[in-house]
N, C-alpha and C positions, 0 to 999 in steps of 0.2 A: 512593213514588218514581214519578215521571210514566215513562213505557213513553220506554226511552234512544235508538228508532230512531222516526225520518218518513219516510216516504212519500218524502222526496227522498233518505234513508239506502238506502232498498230498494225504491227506482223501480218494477219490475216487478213482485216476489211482491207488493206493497199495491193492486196496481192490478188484481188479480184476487182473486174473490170468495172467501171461506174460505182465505184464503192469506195465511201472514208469514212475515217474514226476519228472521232472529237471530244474534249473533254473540258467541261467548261464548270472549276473554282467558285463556285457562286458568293461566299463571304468575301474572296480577294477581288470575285469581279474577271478573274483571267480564267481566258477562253487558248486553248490549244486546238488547231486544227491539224488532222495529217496530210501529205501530199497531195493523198487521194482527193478529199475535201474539196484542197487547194487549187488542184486539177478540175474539178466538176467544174467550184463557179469562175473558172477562167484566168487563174490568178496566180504569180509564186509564192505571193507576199500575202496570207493570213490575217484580219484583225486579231488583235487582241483580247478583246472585250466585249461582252452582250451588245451595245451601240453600233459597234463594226460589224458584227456580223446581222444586224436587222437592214445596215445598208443595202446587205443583197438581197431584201426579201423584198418578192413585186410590192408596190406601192396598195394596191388591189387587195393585199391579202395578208399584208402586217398588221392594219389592227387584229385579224384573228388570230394570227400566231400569237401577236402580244399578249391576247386574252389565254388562249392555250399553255402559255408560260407561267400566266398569273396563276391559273386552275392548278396544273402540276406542282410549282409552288406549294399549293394550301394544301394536296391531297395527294396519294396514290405514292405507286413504287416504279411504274413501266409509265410509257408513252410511247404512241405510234399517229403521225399526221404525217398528211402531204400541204405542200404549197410550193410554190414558183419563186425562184429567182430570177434576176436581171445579173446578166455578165457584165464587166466589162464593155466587150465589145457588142453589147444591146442586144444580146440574144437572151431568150426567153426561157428558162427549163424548169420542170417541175419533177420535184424533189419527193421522196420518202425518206423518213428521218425519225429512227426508232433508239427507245433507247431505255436507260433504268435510272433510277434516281439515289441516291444515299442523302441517306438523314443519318442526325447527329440524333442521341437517345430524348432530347426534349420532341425532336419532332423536326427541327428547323433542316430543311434541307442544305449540303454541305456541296454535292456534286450532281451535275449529269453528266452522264456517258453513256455515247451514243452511236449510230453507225446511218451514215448518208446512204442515198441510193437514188442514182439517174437514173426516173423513171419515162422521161419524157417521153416514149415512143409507146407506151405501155398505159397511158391517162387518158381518159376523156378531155374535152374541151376545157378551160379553166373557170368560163362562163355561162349558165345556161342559155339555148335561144329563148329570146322574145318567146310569151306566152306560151310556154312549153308547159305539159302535163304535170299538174303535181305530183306524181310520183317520180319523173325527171326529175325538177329540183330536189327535191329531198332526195336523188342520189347524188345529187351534185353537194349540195347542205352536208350529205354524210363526208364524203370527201374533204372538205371543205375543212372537217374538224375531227376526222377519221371516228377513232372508235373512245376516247376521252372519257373517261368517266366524269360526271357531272359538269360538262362541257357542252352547249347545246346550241344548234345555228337556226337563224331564220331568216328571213329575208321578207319585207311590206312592199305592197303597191302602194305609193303616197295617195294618187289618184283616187282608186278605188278602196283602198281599208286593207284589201285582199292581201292574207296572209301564207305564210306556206313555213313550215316548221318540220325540223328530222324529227327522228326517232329518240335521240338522246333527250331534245328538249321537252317534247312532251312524258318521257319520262321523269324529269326534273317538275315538270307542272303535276304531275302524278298520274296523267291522263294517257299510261302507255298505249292501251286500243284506240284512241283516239284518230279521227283522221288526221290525216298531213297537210292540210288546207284547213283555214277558214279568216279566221277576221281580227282585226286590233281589237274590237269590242271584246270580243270573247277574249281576248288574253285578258284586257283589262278588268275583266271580271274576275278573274282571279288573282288582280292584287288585294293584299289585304285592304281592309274598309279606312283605317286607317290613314294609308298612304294612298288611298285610289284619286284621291284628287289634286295631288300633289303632283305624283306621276302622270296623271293627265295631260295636265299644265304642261311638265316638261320635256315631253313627248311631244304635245304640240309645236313646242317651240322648236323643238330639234328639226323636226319636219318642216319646218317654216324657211330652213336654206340648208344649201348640200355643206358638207364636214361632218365630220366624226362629232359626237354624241358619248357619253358615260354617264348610267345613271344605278341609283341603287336603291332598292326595296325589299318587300317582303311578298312573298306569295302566302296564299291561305288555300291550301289543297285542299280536296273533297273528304281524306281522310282526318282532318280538324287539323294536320300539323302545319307549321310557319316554316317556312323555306326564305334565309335572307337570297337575294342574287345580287348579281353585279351584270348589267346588261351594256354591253359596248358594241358600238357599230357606227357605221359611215352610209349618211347620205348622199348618194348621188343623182346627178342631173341626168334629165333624158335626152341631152346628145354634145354634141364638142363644144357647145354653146353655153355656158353655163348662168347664161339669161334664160334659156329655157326653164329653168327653174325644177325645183327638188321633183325625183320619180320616184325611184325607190331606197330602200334603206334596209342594209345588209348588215346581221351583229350577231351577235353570240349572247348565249348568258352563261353566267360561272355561277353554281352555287357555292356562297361564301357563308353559310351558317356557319361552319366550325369559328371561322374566322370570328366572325360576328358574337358569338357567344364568347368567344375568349376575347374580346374590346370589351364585352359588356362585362363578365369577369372582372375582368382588368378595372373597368369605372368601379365596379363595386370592391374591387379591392383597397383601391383608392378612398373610399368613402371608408370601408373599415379601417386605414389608419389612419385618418380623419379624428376619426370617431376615438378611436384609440390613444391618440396625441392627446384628444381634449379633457377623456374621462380617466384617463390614468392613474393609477393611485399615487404614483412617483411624478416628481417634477422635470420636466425635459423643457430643457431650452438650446435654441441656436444661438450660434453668434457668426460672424463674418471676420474676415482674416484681420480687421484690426480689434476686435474680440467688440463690437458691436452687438447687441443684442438686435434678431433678425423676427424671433417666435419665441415666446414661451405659451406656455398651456398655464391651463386653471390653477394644478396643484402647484406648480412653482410660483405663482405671483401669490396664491396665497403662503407658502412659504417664504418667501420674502417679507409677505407684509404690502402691497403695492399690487396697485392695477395692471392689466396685463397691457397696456398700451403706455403705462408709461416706464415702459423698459424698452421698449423699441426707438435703436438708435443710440443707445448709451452703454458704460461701458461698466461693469462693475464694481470697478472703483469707485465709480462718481455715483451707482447706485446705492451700492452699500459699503460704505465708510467701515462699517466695524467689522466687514468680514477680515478676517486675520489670516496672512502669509501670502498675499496679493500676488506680491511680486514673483513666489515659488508658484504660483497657481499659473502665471502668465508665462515662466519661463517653460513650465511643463505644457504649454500650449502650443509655444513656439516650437517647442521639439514635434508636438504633431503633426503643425505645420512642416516641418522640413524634412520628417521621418514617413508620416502618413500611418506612422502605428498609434493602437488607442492605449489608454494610461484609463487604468483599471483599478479600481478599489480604491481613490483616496480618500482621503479623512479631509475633511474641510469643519475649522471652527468658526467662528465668532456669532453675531448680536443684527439683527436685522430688525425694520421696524414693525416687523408683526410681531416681537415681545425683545421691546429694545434693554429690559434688562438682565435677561435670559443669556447667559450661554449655551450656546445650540451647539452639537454634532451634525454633520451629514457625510454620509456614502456616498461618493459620488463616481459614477464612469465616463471618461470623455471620449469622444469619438471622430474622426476624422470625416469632413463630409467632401466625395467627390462628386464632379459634373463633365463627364468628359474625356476622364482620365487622371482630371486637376481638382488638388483640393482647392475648394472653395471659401471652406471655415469650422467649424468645431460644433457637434452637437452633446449633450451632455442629457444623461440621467441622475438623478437626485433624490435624496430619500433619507428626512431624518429618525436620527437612530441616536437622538438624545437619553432617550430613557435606557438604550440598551448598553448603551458606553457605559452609562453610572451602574447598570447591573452589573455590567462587566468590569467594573473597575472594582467594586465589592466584590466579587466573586474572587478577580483576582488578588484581592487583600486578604480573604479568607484563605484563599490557597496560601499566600505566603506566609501567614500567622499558621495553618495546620504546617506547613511545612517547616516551621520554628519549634514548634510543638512535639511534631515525629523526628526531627534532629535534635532536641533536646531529652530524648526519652535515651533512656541506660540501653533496654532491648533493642530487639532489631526487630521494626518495623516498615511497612511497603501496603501498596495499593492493589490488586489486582482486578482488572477485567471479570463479565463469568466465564470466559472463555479461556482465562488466565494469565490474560498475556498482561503485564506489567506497567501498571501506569505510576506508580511511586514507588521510593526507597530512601529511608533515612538514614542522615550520613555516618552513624555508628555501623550501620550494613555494610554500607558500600567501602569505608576506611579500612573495615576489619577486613575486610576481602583483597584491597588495592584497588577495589574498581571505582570509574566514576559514574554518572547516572548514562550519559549514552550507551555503557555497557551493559545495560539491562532494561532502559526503558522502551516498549515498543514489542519486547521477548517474552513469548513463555515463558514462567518462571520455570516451569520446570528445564529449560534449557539454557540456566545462566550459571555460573561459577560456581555457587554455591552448593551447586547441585550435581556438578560436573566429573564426578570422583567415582560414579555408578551408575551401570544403567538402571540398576533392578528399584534403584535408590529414585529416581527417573522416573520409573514407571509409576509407583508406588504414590511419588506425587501427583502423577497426572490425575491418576485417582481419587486422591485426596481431594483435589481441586473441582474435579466434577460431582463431588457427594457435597462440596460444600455451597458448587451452583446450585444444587437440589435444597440446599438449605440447612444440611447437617453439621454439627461442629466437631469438628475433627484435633484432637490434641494426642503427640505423644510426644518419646523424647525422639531427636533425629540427631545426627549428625551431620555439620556443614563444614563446607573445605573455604577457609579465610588461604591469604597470601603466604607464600614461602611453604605453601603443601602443608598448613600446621589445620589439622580437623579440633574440633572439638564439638561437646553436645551438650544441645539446646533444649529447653521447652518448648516446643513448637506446636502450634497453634492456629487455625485456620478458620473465622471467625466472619459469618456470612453477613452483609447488609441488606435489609428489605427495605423497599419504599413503605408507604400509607396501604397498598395495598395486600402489603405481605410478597412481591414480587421481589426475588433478589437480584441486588444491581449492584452489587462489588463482594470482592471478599479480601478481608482484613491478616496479611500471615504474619505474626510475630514470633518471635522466641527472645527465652534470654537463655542466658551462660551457665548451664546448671554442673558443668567440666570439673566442679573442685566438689559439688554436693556430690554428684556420683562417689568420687576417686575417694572422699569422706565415709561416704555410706560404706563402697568396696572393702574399705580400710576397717571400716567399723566391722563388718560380717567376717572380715579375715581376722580381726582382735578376739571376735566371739568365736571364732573356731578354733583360736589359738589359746583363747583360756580352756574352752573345753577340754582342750589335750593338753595342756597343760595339767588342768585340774586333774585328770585322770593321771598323768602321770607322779603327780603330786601326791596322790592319794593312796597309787600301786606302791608309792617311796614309804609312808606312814605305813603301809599294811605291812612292807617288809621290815621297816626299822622295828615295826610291834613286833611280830611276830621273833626276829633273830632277838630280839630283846628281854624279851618273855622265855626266849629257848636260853638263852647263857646268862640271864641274871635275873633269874625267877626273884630272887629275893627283894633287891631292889629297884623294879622294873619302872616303877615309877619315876622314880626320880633319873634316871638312866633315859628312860624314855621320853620325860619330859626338856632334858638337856638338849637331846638330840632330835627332837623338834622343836626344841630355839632355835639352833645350830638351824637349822632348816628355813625356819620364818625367817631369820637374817640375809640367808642369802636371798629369800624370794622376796624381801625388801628391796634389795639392791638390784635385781630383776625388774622390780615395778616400776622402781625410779630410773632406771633405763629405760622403760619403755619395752621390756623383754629383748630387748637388742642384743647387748654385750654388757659384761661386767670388767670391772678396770681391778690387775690380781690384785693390786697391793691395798687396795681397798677390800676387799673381799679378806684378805688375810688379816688385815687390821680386825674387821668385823667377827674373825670368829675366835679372837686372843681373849676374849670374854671378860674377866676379872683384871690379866694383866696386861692390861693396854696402857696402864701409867708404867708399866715397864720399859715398853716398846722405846726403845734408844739408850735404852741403860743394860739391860740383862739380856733382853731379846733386841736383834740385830734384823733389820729386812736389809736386801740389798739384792736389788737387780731393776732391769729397764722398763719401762713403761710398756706392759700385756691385757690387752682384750680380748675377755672367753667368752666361749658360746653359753648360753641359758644354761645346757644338760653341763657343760666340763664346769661351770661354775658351782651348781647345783651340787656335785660330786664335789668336787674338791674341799668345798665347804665341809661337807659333812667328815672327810677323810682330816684336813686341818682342827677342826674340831676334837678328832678323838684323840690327834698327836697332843693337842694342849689341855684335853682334860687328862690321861696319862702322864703327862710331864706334871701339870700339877701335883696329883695323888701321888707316884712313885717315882720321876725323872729330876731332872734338873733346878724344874719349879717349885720342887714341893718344900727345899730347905731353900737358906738367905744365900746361899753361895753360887749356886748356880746361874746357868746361862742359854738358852737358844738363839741358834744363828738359823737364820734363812733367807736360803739365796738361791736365783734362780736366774735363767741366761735364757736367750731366745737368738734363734738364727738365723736365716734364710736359705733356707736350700734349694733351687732350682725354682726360687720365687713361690716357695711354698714353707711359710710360719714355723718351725720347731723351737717346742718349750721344755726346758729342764729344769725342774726343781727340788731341793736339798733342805731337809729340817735335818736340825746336828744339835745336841744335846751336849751341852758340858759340864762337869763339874756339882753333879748331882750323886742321890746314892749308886753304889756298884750296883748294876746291872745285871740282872740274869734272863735268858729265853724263857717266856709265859709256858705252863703247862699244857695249856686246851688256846684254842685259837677259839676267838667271838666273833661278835656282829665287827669291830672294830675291824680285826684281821680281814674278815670278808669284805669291808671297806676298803682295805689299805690295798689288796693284794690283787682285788678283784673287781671292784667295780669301776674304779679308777683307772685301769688298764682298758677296758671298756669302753670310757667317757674320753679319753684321748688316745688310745689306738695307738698308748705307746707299754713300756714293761716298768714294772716298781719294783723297791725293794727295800725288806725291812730288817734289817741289821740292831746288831742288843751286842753291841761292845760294852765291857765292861765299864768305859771310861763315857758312857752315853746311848742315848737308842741314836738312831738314824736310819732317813725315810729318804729313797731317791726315787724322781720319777724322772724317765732320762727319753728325752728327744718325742717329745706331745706333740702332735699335729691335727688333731680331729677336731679338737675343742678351742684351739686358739684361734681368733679372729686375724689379730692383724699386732703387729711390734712396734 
C-alpha cells in the first residue's frame, strides 16, 4: 500500500527533516501515513491499519506501546512516547511520536494525530546495562513510557524479587515520594485483600516461563481508595538460550478504574432492566421472526391467564384462540419485520384464559428488536385498558346524546374552554352562519365569524369571556353576523361551569333570535310617540273647532260642535284601522256623507281613481267634506227631493310626484247666494285645506249650486 499521506496532506511535519504526520480513523480502523512517516521506517508503501503499523515496532517494546495505546484510549487529550522500530532493511531506530487525541462528545475516542520524529542519534541505549543503578533504570522506565498520564513501567528480577519502578507508577500506587527500588512483596501488598491471592497465583505462574503476561486487579492505596489496573508485560530469559529459563519481567500498568466503573455501571444497568422487565406494571413480551414467544415477564402471563413458561416457543394463535384480528396483528408484524419501524398504539380485543368470558381491551406498542444491524423479532408492551374503553365508550355516547341535545335546541348554543377557545357548536350556530364545525372548533370564540364584523365587538367579548372565567354571568343583547352579511340580535349569554369545587372549567355562550322582539318593541315606542303627537294634535284640532265654533255660532254650538267632532272621530276611525298609515279617499268621502250614504249612486255621484292620503290631508279633508254636506243638506242641493251632488276627483303624476284634484258640484238645489260672514266652515275650506295639501281651493256660490275645487294636492297624497 503506497504511504496514504503527501506532503500536501502534512505541509509542515514533511517539510522538516526526520519528521511525519499521521492520522489514524480509530472506528474505521484506517491509519494514513505521510511520506515523511514512510521515509523514517524505510518504506514507500505505508500499512493501512493499527496491525500494519505495530509490525514495525521492535518486538522488545510493542507490548508497551500496546499498553500506551490501550491507556490513551481510556483517557487524556495529548500523548508523547518513544520506542524503536525495525526497518525493512533490519535496522534499528528509535522514534518520538507525539500527538492529540479527539473524542466523540460520549467520550469514545474517534481519532489520533500525530507527528514522528527520528530520534535515533539523540536516545540513550534501548536497554538498561546489567545491574545498573536504580535511578538508571527508572530513566530508562521513564523513556520507556515517556510522560503518559496513568501509564506506569516497571521491570522484576525473577531471581531475586528485586524490583525497580518510575515515577508515574508509583504515583498510580499513590506512593509518589516513594523510592524507585524495592520488591514484588511490597507491591503485593498493596493489592487489595481481596484479589491478593489470586494475583499471587498468577504472577507466580507468569514468572514460571518467559512470554508476555496480562493481568487485572485492584490496588487499595494508603489513602483508602481502589485503583482498578491492568498490568501487562513480558518475560524474558537470561540469555539466547531460552532453556536458561525466565530473569526478568518488564510491563506496564494502566489505570483502568474509569473503565472498570463503567463495566460495572453497565452490569448494573443490566440488572436494572432485569429487574424492570420482571416487575413492570405493563406486559412485555418477545417474539422471534416466526412470531414465537422468546420472553414474557410476570404481568403478561398473568394477563393472559398462563404460566410464564408455557408461552415460550409457541405462537399466539395456538396460545390464545380468542384473541380477535390474528391475522391483522401478524400482518402488522411482518411489515416491522421488513420496515424495521414500530406500530404504536394498537387496540388489541378478545378473551384469554385468565377471564375466558371477559371481553378484554389492550394498548398495545410493538417494537422491532435488532442485533447487529438485523432485525431479529418483535418486542411488545401491553397494558389493559378494559375499563377505560367502557369509560370511553360512555363518555363518548354522552357526547353524542349532548350533541343531539345542543343541535336540537332553537338557540345558538357552543362549549368554551376558560381560556375561550371553542370546543362545541350547535348546528343552528353553525347553519345560521354557513359554517361547519372545523370552522370554529380549536378558535377563540371571539375570533370566529360570528364575531367577525367588529373589533370593538372583539374586544368586548374577550372580556366577557374572562369575567366569566372568574365565574361571572354575563347576559346582554349583542349582535352576530350569520351568512350573506345578514346581522341580527340576540340574547346572549355567558354561562360559567364549576366543578365540586366551585372551580370553573367551561363556560356555556348561548343566544337566541330576539331581531323581531326588538324591531316589535322599536315599533311599539314609535306607535307611543306617534299617538302622543297625534293626541296633541288631535286635541289642538278640538280646541280650535271649539273655539271658531263658539266664535260663529254661539247659539248653537253644541250641536255644531258635536257634528264636527263626529266628522272628526270617523276619520280618526279610519286612521286606526290603517294602522295610522294612509287612508283610501273614497272611503273617507263615503264616511263623512253622514245621513246620505243610501244616496250615494242615486243623487250623489263619486267618481275618480283609487287615492291614498296622509293621516293630517285625511284628517282635514274630512272635516272640510263634512261642512260641504252638512251645508248641502241645510241650504244646497240636499236639502229638497230634487237635487244632486257630483264628486269627482283626478290624480296624476308629475315627474313621479302624486297630484290630486278634487271637485264637490252641487245641482239642482235652491238659488244660491254668497254667505254674509265667513265661519269655522270658510276657515276649513279656504285655509286649512290649502295647508294640509300645499295645493290652492276654491269656493264658488253659482246660483245654479255651490262648488268646492281643490286643484293639483301633493303634500297629503300617498300614492294613485
Amino acid at each position: 500500500m503506497k504511504a496514504q499521506g503527501t506532503a500536501g496532506d502534512f505541509p509542515i511535519s514533511d517539510t522538516i527533516p526526520n519528521t511525519g504526520g499521521y492520522e489514524w480513523r480509530v472506528a474505521e480502523n484506517k491509519l494514513r501515513w505521510s511520506n515523511g512517516v514512510a521515509k523514517i521506517c524505510g518504506v514507500t508503501f505505508g500499512p493501512g491499519d493499527e496491525a500494519g503499523f505495530l509490525d514495525f515496532v521492535h518486538p522488545d517494546d510493542r507490548m508497551q506501546v500496546e499498553a500506551r495505546i490501550s491507556c490513551y484510549l481510556g483517557a487524556g487529550s495529548n500523548y508523547s512516547h518513544s520506542f524503536r522500530i525495525v526497518r525493512r532493511d533490519g535496522q534499528v531506530r528509535t522514534i518520538l511520536d507525539r500527538g492529540q487525541i479527539e473524542r466523540a462528545a460520549d467520550g469514545t475516542v474517534t481519532a489520533f494525530r500525530g507527528v514522528v520524529i527520528d530520534t535515533t542519534d539523540d536516545v540513550m541505549p534501548a536497554a538498561p546495562p546489567p545491574k545498573a543503578e536504580p535511578d538508571a533504570i527508572n530513566r530508562h522506565l521513564s523513556r520507556l513510557v515517556g510522560r503518559a498520564s496513568g501509564l506506569g513501567a516497571y521491570e522484576l528480577d525473577v531471581e531475586t524479587g528485586a524490583a525497580t519502578w518510575s515515577k508515574e507508577l508509583l504515583r498510580i500506587l499513590g506512593r509518589p515520594d516513594a523510592l524507585c527500588s524495592g520488591s514484588m512483596e511490597m507491591a503485593l501488598q498493596m493489592v487489595h485483600p481481596d484479589d491478593r491471592q489470586r494475583v499471587r497465583g498468577d504472577i507466580a505462574s507468569a514468572l514460571d516461563r518467559t512470554g508476555p503476561y496480562d493481568l487485572e486487579y485492584r490496588l487499595l492505596l494508603g489513602t483508602g481508595d481502589v485503583r482498578w489496573v491492568r498490568d501487562r508485560g513480558d518475560v524474558i530469559g537470561g540469555g539466547p538460550d531460552s532453556a536458561d529459563g525466565p530473569a526478568r519481567a518488564i510491563g506496564v500498568l494502566v489505570d483502568i478504574t474509569r473503565r472498570k466503573i463503567a463495566e460495572e455501571s453497565l452490569a448494573s444497568t443490566d440488572a436494572l432492566l432485569e429487574a424492570l422487565f420482571e416487575n413492570s406494571p405493563v406486559g412485555i413480551g418477545v417474539w422471534d421472526r416466526s412470531f414465537r414467544y422468546l420472553r414474557v415477564n410476570r404481568k403478561l402471563a398473568e394477563i393472559n391467564g398462563l404460566p410464564v413458561e408455557a408461552h415460550i416457543g409457541r405462537t399466539p394463535e395456538e396460545l390464545l384462540p380468542g384473541l380477535e384480528g390474528i391475522q391483522a396483528l401478524y400482518a402488522g408484524w411482518r411489515r416491522i419485520l421488513r420496515t424495521g419501524k414500530p406500530w404504536l398504539d394498537v387496540q388489541l380485543t378478545g378473551k384469554t384464559p385468565a377471564d375466558p368470558d371477559a371481553l378484554k381491551v389492550w394498548r398495545v406498542h410493538f417494537f422491532p428488536v435488532e442485533t447487529g444491524g438485523e432485525i431479529v423479532g418483535i418486542a411488545a408492551t401491553a397494558e389493559d385498558v378494559t375499563a377505560e374503553h367502557h369509560a370511553e365508550m360512555a363518555l363518548r355516547n354522552n357526547a353524542h346524546q349532548l350533541q343531539r341535545i345542543l343541535d336540537g335546541t332553537v338557540g345558538f348554543v357552543g362549549i368554551l374552554d376558560i381560556d375561550g377557545t371553542v370546543t362545541e357548536a350547535n348546528a343552528p350556530a353553525l347553519t345560521a352562519a354557513g359554517l361547519v364545525r372545523s370552522d370554529v372548533i380549536g378558535r377563540h370564540f371571539w375570533d370566529t365569524h360570528w364575531w367577525s364584523y367588529d373589533a370593538d365587538v372583539r374586544a368586548r367579548l374577550k372580556s366577557d369571556v374572562q369575567q366569566a372565567a372568574a365565574g361571572q354571568q354575563i347576559r346582554h343583547d349583542a349582535k352576530v353576523l350569520l351568512k350573506d352579511d345578514q346581522k341580527i340580535t340576540i340574547d346572549f349569554q355567558l354561562s360559567p361551569v364549576t366543578d365540586d369545587t366551585g372551580r370553573v372549567t367551561h363556560i356555556i355562550p348561548s343566544g337566541f333570535d330576539v331581531t323581531d322582539r326588538n324591531e316589535a318593541l322599536d315599533h311599539l315606542q314609535m306607535l307611543m310617540a306617534e299617538v302622543n303627537h297625534r293626541s296633541k294634535n288631535v286635541l289642538s284640532l278640538v280646541q280650535a273647532i271649539a273655539r271658531q265654533t263658539v266664535k260663529t255660532s254661539p247659539d248653537d254650538f253644541l250641536e255644531k260642535f258635536s257634528s264636527r267632532i263626529g266628522a272628526l272621530a270617523q276619520a280618526q276611525d279610519l286612521l286606526v284601522q290603517a294602522n295610522w298609515a294612509s287612508v283610501d279617499l273614497r272611503t273617507l268621502v263615503t264616511s263623512q256623507l253622514g245621513y246620505f250614504k243610501d244616496s250615494i249612486g242615486q243623487r250623489i255621484q263619486l267618481s275618480g281613481p283609487d287615492v291614498m292620503l296622509s293621516a293630517q290631508a285625511a284628517q282635514s279633508l274630512s272635516m272640510v267634506l263634512h261642512e260641504l254636506a252638512t251645508n248641502a243638506g241645510k241650504y244646497g242641493s240636499l236639502s229638497n227631493a230634487e237635487g244632486r251632488v257630483d264628486i269627482d276627483w283626478t290624480a296624476e303624476n308629475i315627474e313621479g310626484m302624486p297630484l290630486l284634484s278634487l271637485t264637490w258640484a252641487e245641482h239642482g238645489g235652491p238659488p244660491v247666494t254668497p254667505p254674509q260672514r265667513t265661519g269655522f266652515g270658510s276657515l276649513l275650506i279656504n285655509t286649512m285645506i290649502e295647508s294640509a295639501f300645499d295645493a290652492k281651493s276654491e269656493m264658488t256660490y253659482d246660483p245654479a249650486g255651490v262648488a268646492w275645487r281643490l286643484t293639483r294636492g301633493a303634500t297629503g297624497v300617498r300614492h294613485t
